[in-house]
Phi, psi and omega in degrees: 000144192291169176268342170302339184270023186262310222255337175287321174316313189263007165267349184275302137022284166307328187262000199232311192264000157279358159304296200297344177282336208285329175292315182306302193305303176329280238286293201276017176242322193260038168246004147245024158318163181207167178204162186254002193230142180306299145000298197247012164271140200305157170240150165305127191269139159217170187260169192222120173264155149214160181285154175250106185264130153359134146278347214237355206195064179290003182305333209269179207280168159325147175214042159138218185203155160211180183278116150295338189169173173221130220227146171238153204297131201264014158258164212298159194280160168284103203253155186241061221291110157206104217264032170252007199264114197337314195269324180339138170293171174292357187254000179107353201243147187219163211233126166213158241275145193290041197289119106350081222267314166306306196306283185314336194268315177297345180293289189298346173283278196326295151308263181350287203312320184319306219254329183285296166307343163276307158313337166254337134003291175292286187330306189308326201281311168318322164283330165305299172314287198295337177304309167321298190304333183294329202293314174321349191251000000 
């Protein structure tokens, strides 16, 4: 593997865990959203990684990683009696979103550390490169 492909690897990395924070900022701006209906309340988004693999070498190691996708949370919306409530259904209950508010903060520590370790990934690969280049001299 080239030492060059160190710095595309950890940049598709970096572009994966700023998805995934952009799911968390989603996720932590609708969670006191409320709806009157289960149907229109929001659900929590999470991403879905894959490894990128050589096409041309199906043999070689992994060459980054990307978001395949984003799955929404099969659990149930928070449903609430509050039948003063602008939004209440016709039974008094109004619905809000399965956000995990603990969950979601570990998600953004975890995506940070993720995205960090990769920056300094690149930096490390960079000082290398240059220690080399230095021995000649």
């Amino acid at each position: 593997m080239s030492s060059l492909k160190i710095f595309d690897i950890a940049a598709s990395a970096m572009a994966a865990q700023g998805q995934r924070m952009n799911l968390v900022a989603s996720n932590m701006a609708n969670v006191d959203a409320v709806s009157s209906s289960i149907e229109q309340t929001y659900k929590s988004r999470q991403p879905v990684f894959k490894a990128m693999m050589d096409e041309l070498n199906p043999d070689a190691t992994a060459t980054g990683v990307k978001m395949a996708g984003v799955v929404e949370s099969e659990a149930p919306a928070l449903r609430e009696y509050s039948p003063g409530h602008p939004q209440a259904d016709a039974d008094g209950y109004i619905y809000r979103p399965n956000v995990n508010v603990v969950e979601e903060m570990a998600n953004m520590i975890s995506a940070s550390r993720a995205y960090q370790s990769n920056v300094e990934i690149i930096n490390s690969a960079r000082q290398m490169m240059s220690a080399t280049l230095n021995l000649g001299k």
